[in-house]
C-alpha positions as CSV (number, residue, x, y, z in Angstrom):
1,X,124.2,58.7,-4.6
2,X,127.5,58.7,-6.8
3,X,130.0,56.8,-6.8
4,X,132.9,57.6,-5.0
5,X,136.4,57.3,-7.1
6,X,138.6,58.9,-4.6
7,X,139.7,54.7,-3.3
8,X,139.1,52.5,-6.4
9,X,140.6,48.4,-6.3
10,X,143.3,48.2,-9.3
11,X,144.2,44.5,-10.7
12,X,147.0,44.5,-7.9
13,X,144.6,45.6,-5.1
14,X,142.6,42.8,-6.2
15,X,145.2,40.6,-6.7
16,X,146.1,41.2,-3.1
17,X,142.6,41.1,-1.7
18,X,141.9,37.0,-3.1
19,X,145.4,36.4,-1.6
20,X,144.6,37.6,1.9
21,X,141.3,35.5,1.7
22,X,143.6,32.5,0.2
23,X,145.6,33.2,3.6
24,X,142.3,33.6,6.0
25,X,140.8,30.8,4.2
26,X,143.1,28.3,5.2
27,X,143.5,29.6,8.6
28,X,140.2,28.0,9.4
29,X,141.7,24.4,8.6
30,X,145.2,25.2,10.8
31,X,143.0,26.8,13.4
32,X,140.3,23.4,13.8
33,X,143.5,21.0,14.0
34,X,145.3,23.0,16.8
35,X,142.0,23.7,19.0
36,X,141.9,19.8,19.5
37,X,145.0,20.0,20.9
38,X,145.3,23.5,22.6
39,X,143.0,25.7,24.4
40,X,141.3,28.5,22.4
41,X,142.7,31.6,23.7
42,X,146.1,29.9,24.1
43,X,145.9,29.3,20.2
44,X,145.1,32.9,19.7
45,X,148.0,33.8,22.3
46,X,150.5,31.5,20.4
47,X,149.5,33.1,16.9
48,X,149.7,36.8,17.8
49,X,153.0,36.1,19.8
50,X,154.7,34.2,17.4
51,X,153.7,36.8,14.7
52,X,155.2,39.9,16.7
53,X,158.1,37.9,17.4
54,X,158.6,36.8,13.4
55,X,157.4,40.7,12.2
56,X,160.3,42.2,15.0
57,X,163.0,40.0,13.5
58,X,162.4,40.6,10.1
59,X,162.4,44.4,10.7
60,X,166.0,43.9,12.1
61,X,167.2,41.9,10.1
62,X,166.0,43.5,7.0
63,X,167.7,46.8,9.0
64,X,163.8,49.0,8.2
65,X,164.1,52.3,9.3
66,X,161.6,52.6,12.5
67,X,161.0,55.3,15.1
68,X,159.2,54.1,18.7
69,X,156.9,57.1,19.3
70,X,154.0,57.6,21.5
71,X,151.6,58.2,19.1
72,X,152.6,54.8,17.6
73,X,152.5,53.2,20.5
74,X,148.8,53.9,21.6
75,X,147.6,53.8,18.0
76,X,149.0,50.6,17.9
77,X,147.7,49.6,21.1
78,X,144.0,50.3,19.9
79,X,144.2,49.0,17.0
80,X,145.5,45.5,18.3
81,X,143.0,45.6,20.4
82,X,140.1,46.3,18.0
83,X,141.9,44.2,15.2
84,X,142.7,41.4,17.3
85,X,142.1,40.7,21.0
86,X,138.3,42.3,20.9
87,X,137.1,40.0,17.5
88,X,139.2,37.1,18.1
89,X,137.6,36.4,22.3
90,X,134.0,37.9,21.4
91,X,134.1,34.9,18.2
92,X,135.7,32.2,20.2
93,X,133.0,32.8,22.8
94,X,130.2,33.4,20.2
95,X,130.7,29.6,18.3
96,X,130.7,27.7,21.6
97,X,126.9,28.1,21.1
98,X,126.6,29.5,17.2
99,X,126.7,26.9,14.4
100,X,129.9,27.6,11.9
101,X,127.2,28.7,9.2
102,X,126.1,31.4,11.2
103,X,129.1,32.4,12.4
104,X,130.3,33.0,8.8
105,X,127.3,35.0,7.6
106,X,127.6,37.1,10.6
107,X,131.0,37.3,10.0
108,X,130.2,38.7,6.6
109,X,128.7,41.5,7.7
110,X,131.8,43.3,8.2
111,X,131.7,45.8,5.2
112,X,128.5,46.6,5.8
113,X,129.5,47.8,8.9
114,X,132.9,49.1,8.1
115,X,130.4,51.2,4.9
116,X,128.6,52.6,7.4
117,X,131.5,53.6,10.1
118,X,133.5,54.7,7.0
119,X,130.3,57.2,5.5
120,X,130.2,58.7,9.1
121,X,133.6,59.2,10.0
122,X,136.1,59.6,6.4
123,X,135.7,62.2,3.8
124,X,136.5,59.9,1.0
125,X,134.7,56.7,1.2
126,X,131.6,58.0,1.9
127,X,127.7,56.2,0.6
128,X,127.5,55.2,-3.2
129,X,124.6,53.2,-4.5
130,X,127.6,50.5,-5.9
131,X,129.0,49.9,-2.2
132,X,125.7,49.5,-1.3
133,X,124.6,47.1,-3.7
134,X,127.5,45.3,-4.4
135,X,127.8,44.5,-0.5
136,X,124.1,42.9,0.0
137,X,124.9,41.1,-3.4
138,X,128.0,39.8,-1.5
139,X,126.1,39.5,1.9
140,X,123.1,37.1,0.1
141,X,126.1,35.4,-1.1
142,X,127.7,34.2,1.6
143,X,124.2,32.9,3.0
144,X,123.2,31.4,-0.1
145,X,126.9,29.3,-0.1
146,X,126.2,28.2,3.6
147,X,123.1,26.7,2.4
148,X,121.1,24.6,5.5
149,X,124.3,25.1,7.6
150,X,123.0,29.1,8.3
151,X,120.0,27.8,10.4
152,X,122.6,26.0,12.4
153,X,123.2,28.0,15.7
154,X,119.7,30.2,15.6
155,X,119.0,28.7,18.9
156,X,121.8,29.9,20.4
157,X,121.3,32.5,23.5
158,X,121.1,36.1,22.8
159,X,124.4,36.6,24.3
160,X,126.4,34.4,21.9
161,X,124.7,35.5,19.1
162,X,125.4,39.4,20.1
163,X,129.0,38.8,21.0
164,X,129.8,37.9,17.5
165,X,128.2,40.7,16.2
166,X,130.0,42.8,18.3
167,X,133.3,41.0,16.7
168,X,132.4,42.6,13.3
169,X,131.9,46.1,14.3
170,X,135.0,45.8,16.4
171,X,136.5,44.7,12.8
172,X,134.5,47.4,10.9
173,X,135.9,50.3,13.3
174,X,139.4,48.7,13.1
175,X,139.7,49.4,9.3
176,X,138.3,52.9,9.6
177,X,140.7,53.6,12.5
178,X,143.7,52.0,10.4
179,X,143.7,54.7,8.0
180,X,145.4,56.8,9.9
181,X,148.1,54.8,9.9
182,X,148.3,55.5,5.7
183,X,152.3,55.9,4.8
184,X,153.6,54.4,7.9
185,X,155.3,51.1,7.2
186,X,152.5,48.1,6.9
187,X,155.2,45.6,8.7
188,X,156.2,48.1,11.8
189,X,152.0,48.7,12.0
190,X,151.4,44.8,12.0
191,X,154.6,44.5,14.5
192,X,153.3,47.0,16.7
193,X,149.1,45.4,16.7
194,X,150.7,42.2,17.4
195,X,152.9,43.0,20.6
196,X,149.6,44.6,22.0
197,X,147.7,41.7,21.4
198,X,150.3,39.7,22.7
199,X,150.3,41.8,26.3
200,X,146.5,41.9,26.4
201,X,146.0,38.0,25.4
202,X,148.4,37.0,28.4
203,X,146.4,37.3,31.5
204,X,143.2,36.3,29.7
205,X,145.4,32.7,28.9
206,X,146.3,32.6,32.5
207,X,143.3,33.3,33.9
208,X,141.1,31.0,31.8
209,X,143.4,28.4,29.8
210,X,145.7,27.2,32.9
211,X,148.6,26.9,30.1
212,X,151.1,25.3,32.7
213,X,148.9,22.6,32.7
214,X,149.2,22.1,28.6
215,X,150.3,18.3,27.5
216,X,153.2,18.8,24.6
217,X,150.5,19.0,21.3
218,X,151.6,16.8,18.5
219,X,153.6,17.5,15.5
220,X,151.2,18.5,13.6
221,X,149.3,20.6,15.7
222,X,152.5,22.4,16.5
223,X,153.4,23.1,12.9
224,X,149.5,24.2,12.7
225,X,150.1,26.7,15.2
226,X,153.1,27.8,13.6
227,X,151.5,28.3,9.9
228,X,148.6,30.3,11.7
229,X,151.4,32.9,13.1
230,X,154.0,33.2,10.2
231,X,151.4,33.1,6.9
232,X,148.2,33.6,8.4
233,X,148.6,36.8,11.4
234,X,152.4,37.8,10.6
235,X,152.4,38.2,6.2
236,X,148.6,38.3,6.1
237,X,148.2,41.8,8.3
238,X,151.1,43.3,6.8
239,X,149.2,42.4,3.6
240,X,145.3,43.7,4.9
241,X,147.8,47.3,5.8
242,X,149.0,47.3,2.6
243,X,145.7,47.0,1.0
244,X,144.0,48.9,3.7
245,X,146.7,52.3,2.4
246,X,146.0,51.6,-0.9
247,X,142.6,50.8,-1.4
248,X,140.6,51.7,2.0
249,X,138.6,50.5,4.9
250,X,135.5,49.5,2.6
251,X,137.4,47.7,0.3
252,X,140.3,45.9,2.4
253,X,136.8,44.3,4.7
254,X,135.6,42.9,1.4
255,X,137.9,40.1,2.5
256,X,135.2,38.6,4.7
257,X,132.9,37.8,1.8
258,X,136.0,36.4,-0.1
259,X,137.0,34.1,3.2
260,X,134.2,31.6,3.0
261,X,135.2,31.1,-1.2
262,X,138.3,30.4,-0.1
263,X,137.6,27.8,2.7
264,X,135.2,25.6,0.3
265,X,138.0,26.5,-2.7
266,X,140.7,24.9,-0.4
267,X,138.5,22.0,0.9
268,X,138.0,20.6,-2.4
269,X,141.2,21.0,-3.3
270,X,142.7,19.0,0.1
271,X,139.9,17.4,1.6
272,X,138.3,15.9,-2.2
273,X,134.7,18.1,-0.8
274,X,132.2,18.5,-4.1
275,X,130.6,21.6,-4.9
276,X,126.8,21.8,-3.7
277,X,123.9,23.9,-5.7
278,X,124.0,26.2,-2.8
279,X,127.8,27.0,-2.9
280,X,127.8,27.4,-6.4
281,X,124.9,29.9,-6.0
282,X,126.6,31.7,-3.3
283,X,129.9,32.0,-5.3
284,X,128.1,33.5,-8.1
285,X,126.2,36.1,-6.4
286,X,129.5,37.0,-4.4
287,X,131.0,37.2,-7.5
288,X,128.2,39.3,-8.9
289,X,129.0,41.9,-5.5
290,X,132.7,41.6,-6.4
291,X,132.3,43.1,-10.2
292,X,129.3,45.8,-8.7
293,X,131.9,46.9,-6.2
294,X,134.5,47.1,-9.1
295,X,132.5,49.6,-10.8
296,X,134.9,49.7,-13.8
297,X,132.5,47.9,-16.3
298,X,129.8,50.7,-15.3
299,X,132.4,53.4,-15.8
300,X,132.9,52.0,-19.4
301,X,129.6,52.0,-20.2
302,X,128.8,55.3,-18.4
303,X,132.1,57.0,-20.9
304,X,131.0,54.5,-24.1
């Protein structure tokens, strides 16, 4: 197999890429403090609402050329709904049962499937043995760095287990089907994905959450809920479309790997956490995927 060059990551690509998993990573923290407060799905509701509220405004008041067409408006549709509403209920179900250690690894596995849907479906990010390598590097990784915490969850029923695995290929289709969106504006896309996620999420809070019924959350759960739609849904998908034009499905769902790095980064930096063997293992063989996937210091050597 050779390696395709047709979508390569540049410094800013990359530079992009650890500040979406910077963004992702933290929602993790915003996302546990609000859940104490608020039901799940009205979190999730909350988020993607806020967002397309936040992403409209800032397309008028910025005065962005937009046109409403059909076409964007069931494109949009199906990719809020693959992007959004499928991964965000099928995970929420999944870790009432999974451990979070699980749940990350599985989450992990997100290039691996977005590799595959991408060598069957594009012309240009097709199989090379770097992908390949440089994604099980990153894969081992993430299970190395959640150390003991992985085996966490293993007892969980089928059903659970299978839901979140359904999440990821829901995520790995989503950045396959997002490249036809390539040119269009990232902040009209991520508008448009988070009105439909918005419309879809309301009768699953109503029917399940009982929102009416919702004591006033405190002040900090509130301003949780907040960070999660402006920084973490609203800037961070306008960010994942901008990486996803420029650099491709493959490479915009090496975020996953990069996520769980960013979590540990963040909770030794707020929560004074230490670094274990395990996580220091992990990071390095991540890191080790990360530079494969690169593929510029084998294209040096290759031309030296």
């Amino acid at each position: 197999m050779q390696l395709n060059q047709n979508l390569q990551m540049t410094n800013k690509t990359w530079g992009m890429l650890i500040l979406l998993a910077t963004i992702w990573g933290s929602s993790f923290l915003f996302g546990r403090i609000a859940v104490l407060e608020v039901p799940a799905f009205t979190v999730v509701l909350l988020r993607v609402g806020l967002a397309a509220i936040c992403l409209w405004l800032f397309i008028l008041f910025t005065k962005r050329k937009f046109k409403i067409t059909k076409w964007l408006l069931v494109n949009g549709a199906i990719i809020g709904i693959l992007n959004n509403v499928i991964p965000f209920s099928f995970i929420l179900y999944g870790q009432k049962e999974i451990g979070a250690g699980l749940a990350a690894v599985v989450n992990a596995m997100t290039p691996i499937w977005t590799l595959l849907i991408a060598n069957w479906f594009t012309s240009d990010e097709k199989f090379s043995t770097l992908k390949l390598v440089g994604i099980l590097f990153g894969f081992a990784g993430v299970a190395v760095l959640m150390g003991g915490d992985i085996w966490l969850g293993l007892t969980a029923s089928a059903l659970a287990q299978f839901m979140v695995i359904m999440a990821t290929i829901s995520y790995g289709i989503s950045g396959v089907f997002g490249k036809r969106f390539k040119g269009y504006d990232p902040v009209l896309i991520a508008a448009c994905q988070m009105t439909t996620s918005t419309l879809c999420m309301v009768p699953i809070v109503l029917f399940i959450d009982d929102p009416f019924s919702i004591t006033m959350p405190s002040t900090t759960a509130i301003f949780s809920i907040i960070t999660l739609a402006i920084l973490c849904t609203a800037f961070a998908y306008v960010l994942f479309f901008k990486i996803l034009d420029a650099a491709g499905a493959v490479n915009v769902s090496l975020v996953t790997l990069l996520v769980p790095v960013s979590a540990i980064s963040l909770g030794i930096i707020f929560l004074n956490e230490t670094l274990t063997p395990y996580q220091i293992g992990g990071i390095s063989l991540i890191a080790a995927g990360l530079l494969i996937l690169d593929g510029r210091l084998f294209r040096k050597r290759a031309s030296a």
